[in-house]
TIMIRO-991271 format. One line per field, with one value per residue (C-alpha): residue in one letter; x, y, z. Coordinates in pm, whole numbers. Example, Ala and Ser with C-alpha at 12.3 -4.5 7.8 and 13.67 -1.06 7.14 Angstrom:
% residues 2
res	a / s
px	1230 / 1367
py	-450 / -106
pz	780 / 714
END
This chain:
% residues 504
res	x / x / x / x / x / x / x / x / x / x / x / x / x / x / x / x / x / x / x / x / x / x / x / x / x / x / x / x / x / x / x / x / x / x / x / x / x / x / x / x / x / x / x / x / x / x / x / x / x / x / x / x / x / x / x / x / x / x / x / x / x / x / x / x / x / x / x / x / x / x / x / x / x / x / x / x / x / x / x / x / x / x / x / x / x / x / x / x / x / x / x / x / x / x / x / x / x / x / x / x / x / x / x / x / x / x / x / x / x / x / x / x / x / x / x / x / x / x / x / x / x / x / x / x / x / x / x / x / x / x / x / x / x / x / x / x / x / x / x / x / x / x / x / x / x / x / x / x / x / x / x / x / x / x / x / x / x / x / x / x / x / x / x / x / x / x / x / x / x / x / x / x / x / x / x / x / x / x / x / x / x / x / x / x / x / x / x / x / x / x / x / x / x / x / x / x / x / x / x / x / x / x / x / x / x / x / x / x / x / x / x / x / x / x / x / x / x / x / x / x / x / x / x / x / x / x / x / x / x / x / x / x / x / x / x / x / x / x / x / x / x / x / x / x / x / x / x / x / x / x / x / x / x / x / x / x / x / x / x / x / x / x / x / x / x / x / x / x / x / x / x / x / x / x / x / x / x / x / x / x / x / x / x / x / x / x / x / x / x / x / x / x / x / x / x / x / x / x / x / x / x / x / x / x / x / x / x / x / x / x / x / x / x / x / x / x / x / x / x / x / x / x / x / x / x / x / x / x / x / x / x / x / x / x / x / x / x / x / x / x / x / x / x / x / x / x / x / x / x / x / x / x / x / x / x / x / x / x / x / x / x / x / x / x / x / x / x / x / x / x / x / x / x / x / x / x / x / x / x / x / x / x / x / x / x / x / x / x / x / x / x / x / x / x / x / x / x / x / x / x / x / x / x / x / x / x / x / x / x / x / x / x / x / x / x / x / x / x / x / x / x / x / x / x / x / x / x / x / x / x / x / x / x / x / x / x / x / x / x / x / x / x / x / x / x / x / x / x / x / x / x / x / x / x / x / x / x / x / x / x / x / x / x / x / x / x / x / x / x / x / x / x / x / x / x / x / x / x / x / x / x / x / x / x / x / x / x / x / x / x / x / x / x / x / x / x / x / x / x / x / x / x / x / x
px	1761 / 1464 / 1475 / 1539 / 1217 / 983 / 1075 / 974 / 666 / 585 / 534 / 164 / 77 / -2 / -360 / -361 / -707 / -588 / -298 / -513 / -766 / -461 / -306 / -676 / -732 / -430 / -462 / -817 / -640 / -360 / -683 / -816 / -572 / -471 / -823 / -835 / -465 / -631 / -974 / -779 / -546 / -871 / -1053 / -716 / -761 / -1088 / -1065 / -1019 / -927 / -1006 / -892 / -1123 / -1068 / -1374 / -1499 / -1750 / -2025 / -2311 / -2657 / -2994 / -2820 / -2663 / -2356 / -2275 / -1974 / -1899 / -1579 / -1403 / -1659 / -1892 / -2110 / -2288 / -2116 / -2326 / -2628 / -2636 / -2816 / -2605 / -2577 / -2245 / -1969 / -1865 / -1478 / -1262 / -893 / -757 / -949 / -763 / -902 / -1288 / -1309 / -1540 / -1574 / -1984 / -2052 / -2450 / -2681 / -2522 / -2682 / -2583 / -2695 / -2481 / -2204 / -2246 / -2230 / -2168 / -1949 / -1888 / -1694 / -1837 / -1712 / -1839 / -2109 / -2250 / -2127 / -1984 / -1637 / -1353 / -1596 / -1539 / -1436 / -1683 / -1600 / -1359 / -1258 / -1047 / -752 / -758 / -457 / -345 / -96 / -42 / -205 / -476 / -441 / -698 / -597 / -680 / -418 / -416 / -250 / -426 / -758 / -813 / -1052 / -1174 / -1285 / -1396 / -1293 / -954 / -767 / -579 / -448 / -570 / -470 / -684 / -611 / -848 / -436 / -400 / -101 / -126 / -351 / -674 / -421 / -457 / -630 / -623 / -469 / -392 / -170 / 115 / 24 / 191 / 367 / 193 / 261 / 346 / 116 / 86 / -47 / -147 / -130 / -137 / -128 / 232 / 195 / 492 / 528 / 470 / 458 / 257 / 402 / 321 / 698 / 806 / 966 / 934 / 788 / 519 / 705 / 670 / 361 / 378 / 572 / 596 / 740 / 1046 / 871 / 572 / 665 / 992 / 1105 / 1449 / 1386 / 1125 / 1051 / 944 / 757 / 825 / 562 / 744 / 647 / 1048 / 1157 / 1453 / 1475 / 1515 / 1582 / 1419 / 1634 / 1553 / 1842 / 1794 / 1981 / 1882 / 1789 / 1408 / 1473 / 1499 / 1158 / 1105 / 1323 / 1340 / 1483 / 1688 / 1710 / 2056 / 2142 / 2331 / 2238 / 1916 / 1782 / 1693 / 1539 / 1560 / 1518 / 1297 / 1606 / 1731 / 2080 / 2241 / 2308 / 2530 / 2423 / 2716 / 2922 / 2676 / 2747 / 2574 / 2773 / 2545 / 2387 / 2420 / 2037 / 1884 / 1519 / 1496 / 1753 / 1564 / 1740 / 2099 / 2167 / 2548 / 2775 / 2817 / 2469 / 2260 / 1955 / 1952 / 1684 / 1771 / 1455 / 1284 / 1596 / 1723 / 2089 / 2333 / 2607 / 2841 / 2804 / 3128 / 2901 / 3102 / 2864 / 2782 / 2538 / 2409 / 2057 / 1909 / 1596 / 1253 / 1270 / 1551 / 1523 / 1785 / 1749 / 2039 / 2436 / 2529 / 2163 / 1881 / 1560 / 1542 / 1252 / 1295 / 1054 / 744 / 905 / 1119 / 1434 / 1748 / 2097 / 2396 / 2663 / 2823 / 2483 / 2507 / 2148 / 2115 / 1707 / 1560 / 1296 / 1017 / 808 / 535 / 621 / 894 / 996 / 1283 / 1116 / 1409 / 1315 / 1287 / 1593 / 1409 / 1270 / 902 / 799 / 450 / 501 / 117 / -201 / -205 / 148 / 417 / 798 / 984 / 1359 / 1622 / 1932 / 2128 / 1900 / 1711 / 1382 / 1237 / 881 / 563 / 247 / 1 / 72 / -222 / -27 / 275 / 310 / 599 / 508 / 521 / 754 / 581 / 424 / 108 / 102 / -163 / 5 / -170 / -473 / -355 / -243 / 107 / 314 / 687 / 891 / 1100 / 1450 / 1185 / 1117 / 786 / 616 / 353 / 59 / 100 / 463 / 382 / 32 / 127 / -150 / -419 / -645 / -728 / -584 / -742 / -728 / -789 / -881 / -1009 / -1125 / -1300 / -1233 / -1164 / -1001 / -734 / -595 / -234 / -162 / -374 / -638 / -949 / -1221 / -1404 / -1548 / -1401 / -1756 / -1672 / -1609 / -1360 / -1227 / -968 / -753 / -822 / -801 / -682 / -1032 / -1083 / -1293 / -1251 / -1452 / -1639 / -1791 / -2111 / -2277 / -2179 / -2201 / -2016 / -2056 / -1786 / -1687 / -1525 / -1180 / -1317 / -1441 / -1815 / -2051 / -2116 / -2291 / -2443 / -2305 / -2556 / -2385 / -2253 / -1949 / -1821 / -1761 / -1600 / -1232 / -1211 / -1344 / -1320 / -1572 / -1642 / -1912 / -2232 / -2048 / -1897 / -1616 / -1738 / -1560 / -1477 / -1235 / -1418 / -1666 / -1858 / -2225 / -2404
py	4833 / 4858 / 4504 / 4423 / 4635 / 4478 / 4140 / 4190 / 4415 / 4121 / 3865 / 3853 / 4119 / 4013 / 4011 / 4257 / 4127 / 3741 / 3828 / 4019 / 3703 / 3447 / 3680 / 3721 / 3368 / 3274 / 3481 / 3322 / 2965 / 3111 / 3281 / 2948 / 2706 / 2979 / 2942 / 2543 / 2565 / 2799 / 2577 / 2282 / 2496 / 2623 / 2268 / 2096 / 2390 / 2329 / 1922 / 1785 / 1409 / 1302 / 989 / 843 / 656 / 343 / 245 / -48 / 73 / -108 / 82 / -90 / -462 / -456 / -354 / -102 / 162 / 532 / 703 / 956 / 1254 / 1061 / 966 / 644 / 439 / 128 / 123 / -77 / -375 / -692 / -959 / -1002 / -804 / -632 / -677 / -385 / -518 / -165 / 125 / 358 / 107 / 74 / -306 / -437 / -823 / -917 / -1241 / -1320 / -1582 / -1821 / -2114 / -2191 / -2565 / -2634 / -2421 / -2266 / -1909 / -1689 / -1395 / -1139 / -835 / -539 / -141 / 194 / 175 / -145 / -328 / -687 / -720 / -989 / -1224 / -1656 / -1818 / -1985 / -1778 / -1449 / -1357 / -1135 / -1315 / -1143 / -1155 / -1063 / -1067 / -1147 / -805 / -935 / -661 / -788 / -653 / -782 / -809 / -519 / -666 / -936 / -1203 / -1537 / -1701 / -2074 / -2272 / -2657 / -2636 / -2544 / -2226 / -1956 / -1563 / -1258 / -930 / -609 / -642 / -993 / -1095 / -1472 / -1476 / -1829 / -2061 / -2249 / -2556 / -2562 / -2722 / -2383 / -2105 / -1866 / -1578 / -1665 / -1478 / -1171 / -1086 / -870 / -1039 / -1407 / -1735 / -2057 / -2257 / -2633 / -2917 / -3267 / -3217 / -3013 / -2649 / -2429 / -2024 / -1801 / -1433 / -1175 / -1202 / -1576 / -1646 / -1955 / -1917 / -2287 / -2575 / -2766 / -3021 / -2927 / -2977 / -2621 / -2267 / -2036 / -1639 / -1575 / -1271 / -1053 / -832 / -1030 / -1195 / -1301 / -1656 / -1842 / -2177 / -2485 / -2751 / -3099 / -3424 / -3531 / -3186 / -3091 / -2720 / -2596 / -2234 / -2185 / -1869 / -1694 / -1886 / -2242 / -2311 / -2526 / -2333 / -2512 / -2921 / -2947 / -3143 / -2893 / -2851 / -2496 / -2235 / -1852 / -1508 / -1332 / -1003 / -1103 / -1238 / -1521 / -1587 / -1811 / -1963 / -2357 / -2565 / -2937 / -3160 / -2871 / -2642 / -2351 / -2351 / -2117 / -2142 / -1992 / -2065 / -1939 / -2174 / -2396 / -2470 / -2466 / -2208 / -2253 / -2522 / -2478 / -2588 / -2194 / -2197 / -1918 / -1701 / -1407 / -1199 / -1151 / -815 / -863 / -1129 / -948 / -877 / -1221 / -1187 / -1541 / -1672 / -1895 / -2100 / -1788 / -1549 / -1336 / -1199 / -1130 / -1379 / -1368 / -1608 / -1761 / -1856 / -1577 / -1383 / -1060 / -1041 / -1316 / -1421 / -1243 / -995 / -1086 / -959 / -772 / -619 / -489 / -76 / 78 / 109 / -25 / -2 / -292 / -232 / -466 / -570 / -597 / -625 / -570 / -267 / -176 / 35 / 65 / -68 / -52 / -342 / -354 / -391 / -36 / 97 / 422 / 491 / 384 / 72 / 282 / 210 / -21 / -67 / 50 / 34 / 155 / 348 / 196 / 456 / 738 / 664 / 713 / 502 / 544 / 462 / 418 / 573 / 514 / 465 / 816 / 982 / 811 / 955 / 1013 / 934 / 1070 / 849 / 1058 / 907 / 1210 / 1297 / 1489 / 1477 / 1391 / 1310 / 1103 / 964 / 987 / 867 / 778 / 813 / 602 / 744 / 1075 / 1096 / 1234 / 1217 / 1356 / 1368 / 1525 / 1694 / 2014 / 2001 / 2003 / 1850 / 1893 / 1759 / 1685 / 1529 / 1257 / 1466 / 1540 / 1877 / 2091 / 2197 / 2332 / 2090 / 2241 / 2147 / 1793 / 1751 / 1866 / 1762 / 1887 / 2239 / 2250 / 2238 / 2148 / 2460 / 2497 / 2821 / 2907 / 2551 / 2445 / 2326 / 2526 / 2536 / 2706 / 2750 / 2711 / 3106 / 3090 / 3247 / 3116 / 2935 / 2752 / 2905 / 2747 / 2566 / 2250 / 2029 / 1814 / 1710 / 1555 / 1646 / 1624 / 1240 / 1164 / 1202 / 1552 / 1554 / 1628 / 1488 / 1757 / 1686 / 1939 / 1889 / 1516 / 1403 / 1352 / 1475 / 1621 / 1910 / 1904 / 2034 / 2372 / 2350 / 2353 / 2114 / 1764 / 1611 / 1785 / 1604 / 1344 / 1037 / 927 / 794 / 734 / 344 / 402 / 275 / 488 / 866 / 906 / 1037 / 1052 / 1269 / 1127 / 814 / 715 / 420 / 108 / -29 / -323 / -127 / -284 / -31 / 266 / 335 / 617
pz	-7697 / -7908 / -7975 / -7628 / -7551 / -7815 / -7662 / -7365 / -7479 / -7645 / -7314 / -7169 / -6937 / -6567 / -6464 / -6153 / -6044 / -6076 / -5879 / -5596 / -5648 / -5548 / -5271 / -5124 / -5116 / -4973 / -4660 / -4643 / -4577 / -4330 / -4148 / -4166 / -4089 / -3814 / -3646 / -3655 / -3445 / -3234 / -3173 / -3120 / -2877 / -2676 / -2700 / -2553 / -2276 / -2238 / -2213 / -1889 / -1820 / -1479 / -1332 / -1099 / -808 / -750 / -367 / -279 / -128 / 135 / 120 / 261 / 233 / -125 / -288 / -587 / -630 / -632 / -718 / -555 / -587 / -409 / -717 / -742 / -1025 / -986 / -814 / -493 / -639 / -574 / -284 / -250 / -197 / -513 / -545 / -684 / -724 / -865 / -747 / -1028 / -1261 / -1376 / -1328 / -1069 / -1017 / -907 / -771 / -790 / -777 / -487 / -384 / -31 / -68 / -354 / -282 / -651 / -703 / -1057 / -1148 / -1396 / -1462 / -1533 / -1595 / -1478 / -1759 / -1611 / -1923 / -1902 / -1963 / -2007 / -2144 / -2233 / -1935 / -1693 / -1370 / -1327 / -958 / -822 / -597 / -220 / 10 / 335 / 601 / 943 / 1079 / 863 / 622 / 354 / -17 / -355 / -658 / -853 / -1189 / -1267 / -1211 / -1199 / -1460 / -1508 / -1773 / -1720 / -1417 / -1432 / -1348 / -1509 / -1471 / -1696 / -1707 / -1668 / -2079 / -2090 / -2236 / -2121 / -1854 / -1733 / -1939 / -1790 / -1686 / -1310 / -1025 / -795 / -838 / -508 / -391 / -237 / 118 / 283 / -88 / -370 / -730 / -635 / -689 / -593 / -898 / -778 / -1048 / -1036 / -596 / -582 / -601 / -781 / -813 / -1065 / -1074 / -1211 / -1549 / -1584 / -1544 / -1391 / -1010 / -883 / -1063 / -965 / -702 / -369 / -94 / 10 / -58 / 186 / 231 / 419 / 557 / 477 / 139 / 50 / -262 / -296 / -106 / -45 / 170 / 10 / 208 / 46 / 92 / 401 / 601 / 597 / 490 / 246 / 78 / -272 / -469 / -754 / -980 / -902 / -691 / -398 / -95 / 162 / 131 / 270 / 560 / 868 / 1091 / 1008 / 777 / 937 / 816 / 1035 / 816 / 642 / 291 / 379 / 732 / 844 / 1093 / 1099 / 1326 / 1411 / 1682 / 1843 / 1879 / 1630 / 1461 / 1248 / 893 / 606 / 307 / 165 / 323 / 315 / 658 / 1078 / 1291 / 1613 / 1749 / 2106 / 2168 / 2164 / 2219 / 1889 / 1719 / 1649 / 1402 / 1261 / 1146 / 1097 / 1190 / 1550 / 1579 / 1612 / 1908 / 2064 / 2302 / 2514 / 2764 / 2766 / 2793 / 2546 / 2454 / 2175 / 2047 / 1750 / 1429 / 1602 / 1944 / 2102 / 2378 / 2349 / 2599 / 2820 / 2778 / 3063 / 2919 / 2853 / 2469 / 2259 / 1957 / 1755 / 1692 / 1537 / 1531 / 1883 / 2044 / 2105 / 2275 / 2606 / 2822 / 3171 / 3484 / 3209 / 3098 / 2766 / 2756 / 2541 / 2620 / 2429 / 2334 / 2650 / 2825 / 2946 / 3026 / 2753 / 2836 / 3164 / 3129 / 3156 / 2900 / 2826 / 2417 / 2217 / 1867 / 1583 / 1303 / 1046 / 797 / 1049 / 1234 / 1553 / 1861 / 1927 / 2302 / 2496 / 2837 / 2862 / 2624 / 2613 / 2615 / 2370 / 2345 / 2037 / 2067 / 1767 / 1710 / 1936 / 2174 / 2266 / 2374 / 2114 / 2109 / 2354 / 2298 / 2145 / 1757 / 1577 / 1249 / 1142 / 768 / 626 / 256 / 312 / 597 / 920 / 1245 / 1307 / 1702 / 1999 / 2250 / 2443 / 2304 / 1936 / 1634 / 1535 / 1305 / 1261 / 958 / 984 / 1113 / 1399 / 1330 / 1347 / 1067 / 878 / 754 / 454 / 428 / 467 / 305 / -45 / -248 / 0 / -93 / 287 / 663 / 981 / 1210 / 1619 / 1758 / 2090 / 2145 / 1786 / 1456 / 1127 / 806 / 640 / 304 / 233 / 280 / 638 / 513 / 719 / 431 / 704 / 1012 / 1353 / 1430 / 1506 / 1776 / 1553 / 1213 / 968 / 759 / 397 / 242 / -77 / -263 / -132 / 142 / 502 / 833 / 1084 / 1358 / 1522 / 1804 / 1825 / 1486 / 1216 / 843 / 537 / 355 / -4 / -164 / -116 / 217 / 86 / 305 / 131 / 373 / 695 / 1022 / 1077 / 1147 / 1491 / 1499 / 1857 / 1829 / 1532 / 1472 / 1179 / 1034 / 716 / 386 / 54 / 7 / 173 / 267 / 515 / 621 / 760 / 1047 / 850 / 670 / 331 / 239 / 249 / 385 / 432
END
């Protein structure tokens, strides 16, 4: 035991004050380490990323841009249009010093800090579009550039997507994400990815109809029109007067020697050419709208007659209902030609994805139908929101608003995103928050709801100014309005009839 103990007794002593030294500093780096996860905590807290939205604006004859708070981003300063093809994006395409005489003009690309951009090629230009409402839009993905006079596609990246190797370059009209790229005289389509749809072979490519993509019609040097697919494939030989969708996959219309037939391109085959003056649509084999000089009915894809040509339009609606015109007026029958709503009405049209017939009694009074063919709701339709699914209509001296299984509700049901809701009380204008509570006085004569930047439109004592998210005035009503088409604000500025720009 002695031993034991001398052996021991023999092995250093600890140093209490090294040990209290090591324990002491130790805590010091938890406390510190602790404190840098807690400053980077708060500073994540305290960092806020906002994503800006970017509008053209038109101020004493020139252009610049402010984003969605209203703030100038570039000064109005230039000639021409600026062109914004994503407005989430800080990319804004300036065309300057045009010469008229010559036809020559210059562009460049610059970002919120006024600093050039997407640099080395002779011109960069954003590529517009539009359809047949004459809906103008630019593409959002990508931009055309040139470089010794021939054309190519960038993305918002400056990353080559078709190479300077064209004669023109264009959007292929009514369809977001297709071009027509021209070489040699033919034209062929690409898409936004700089993949090959058709080569470079035919006079002219056309859509099927606004928005779609599966088909498209191909023009070849002798003015004659086919239909080929996203693959290549030739489905119908170019040689027919004019190519038409009906709204089926495997069912089109074709038209030679001035009348319309009926193809399958399945079968690869005519089912109907009985001379009709237009086959309008074919929503099933059972369900093909016919016109016939100037008449309109329903036949079969066998020729079999549904109902005889005898109304002045007809539209197909839903399960065993068209809409009909008759005498000027529209109604709805049914298969058997059984009158379902009375021709009353001086427009009329299926909501598809509503499930519900909209009709005009009048400019001022329009009736909402559900698919049980019931009259649900009267009034005026101030908007019709496919993307958010519902109908903002007048009726007795207020707004109301209904969803698309036609029921009332709330604004605040429907308008998610907004801070603020447009209020009526004995006769004027307010706002509410989303638990009623009154933030802005009932004042005014009239107003809109909150856009998508924020701000709403007021109108006092016959002109027209904006409050913000919080229902704080941004711009005192100043501006009259009354031959405008359109009301809407952000900030001090104010939407152009054109539908292009802002201006205070």
């Amino acid at each position: 035991m002695n031993s034991r103990g001398r052996r021991y007794d023999s092995q250093p002593k600890l140093n209490l004050k090294k040990v209290i030294g090591v324990i002491v500093a130790i805590a010091v780096i938890i406390m510190i380490v602790i404190s840098i996860v807690n400053i980077v905590k708060n500073s994540k807290k305290k960092i806020e990323v906002k994503n800006y939205s970017y509008y053209t604006i038109y101020e004493n004859g020139k252009f610049g841009v402010i984003n969605n708070d209203g703030e100038t981003v570039i000064e109005p300063s230039y000639d021409e249009m600026i062109a914004i093809p994503n407005n989430s994006k800080p990319i804004f395409v300036c065309t300057y010093d045009v010469d008229d005489k010559t036809g020559t003009y210059n562009t460049k690309a610059i970002n919120e800090k006024n600093e050039e951009i997407l640099m080395g090629y002779d011109k960069i230009e954003a590529i517009d579009n539009f359809d047949s409402k004459q809906n103008v839009w630019y593409e959002d993905n990508v931009l055309r550039v040139s470089k010794n006079g021939k054309y190519g596609i960038i993305n918002f990246d400056g990353q080559e997507i078709l190479p300077c190797e064209y004669d023109e370059i264009t959007a292929l009209k009514g369809t977001t994400g297709n071009f027509i790229v021209k070489k040699e005289g033919n034209v062929g389509l690409v898409n936004e990815e700089g993949q090959k749809i058709v080569d470079t072979e035919y006079k002219n490519i056309l859509t099927l109809k606004e928005g779609y993509k599966n088909e498209y019609i191909i023009v070849n040097a002798d003015n004659k029109y086919g239909l080929i697919s996203t693959s290549g494939t030739v489905l119908i030989e170019p040689k027919y007067e004019q190519v038409k969708y009906l709204g089926s996959s495997n069912l089109f219309a074709v038209k030679q020697n001035n009348t319309w037939e009926l193809m399958d391109i399945e079968e690869n085959k005519i089912l109907i050419n009985e001379g009709y003056s237009n086959i309008v649509e074919a929503k099933s084999e059972n369900i093909i709208v016919v016109d016939k000089d100037g008449k309109y009915g329903v036949v079969s894809k066998d020729n079999k007659e549904k109902i005889k040509p005898q109304y002045e339009d007809l539209k197909y609606a839903f399960s065993i209902y068209y809409i009909a015109k008759k005498d000027g007026k529209y109604g709805v029958i049914n298969l058997d030609n059984e009158k379902v709503i009375e021709f009353d009405y001086k427009n009329m049209t299926y909501v598809e994805n509503g499930g519900f017939i909209q009709a005009d009694k009048t400019d001022t009074e329009t009736v909402i139908f559900d698919n049980n063919l019931s009259q649900k709701i009267t009034g005026i339709v101030s908007e019709l929101n496919t993307d958010k699914g519902y109908i903002k209509v007048y009726s007795n001296n207020e707004y109301k608003y209904y969803n698309f299984k036609l029921e009332e509700k709330n604004p605040s049901d429907l308008l998610t995103e907004n801070t603020l809701f447009l209020s009526k009380k004995d006769g004027k204008y307010g706002y509410i928050d989303k638990s009623g509570r009154v933030v802005v006085d009932y004042i005014y004569e009239d107003g809109t709801e909150q856009n998508l930047k924020g701000f709403a439109a007021v109108k006092k004592d016959g002109v027209w100014g904006s409050i913000d998210k919080v229902g704080a005035i941004s711009y005192e009503p100043s501006v009259n309005l009354d031959n405008s088409i359109y009301i809407d604000f952000i900030g001090a500025w104010h939407l152009n009839d054109s539908g292009l720009y802002y201006e205070k």
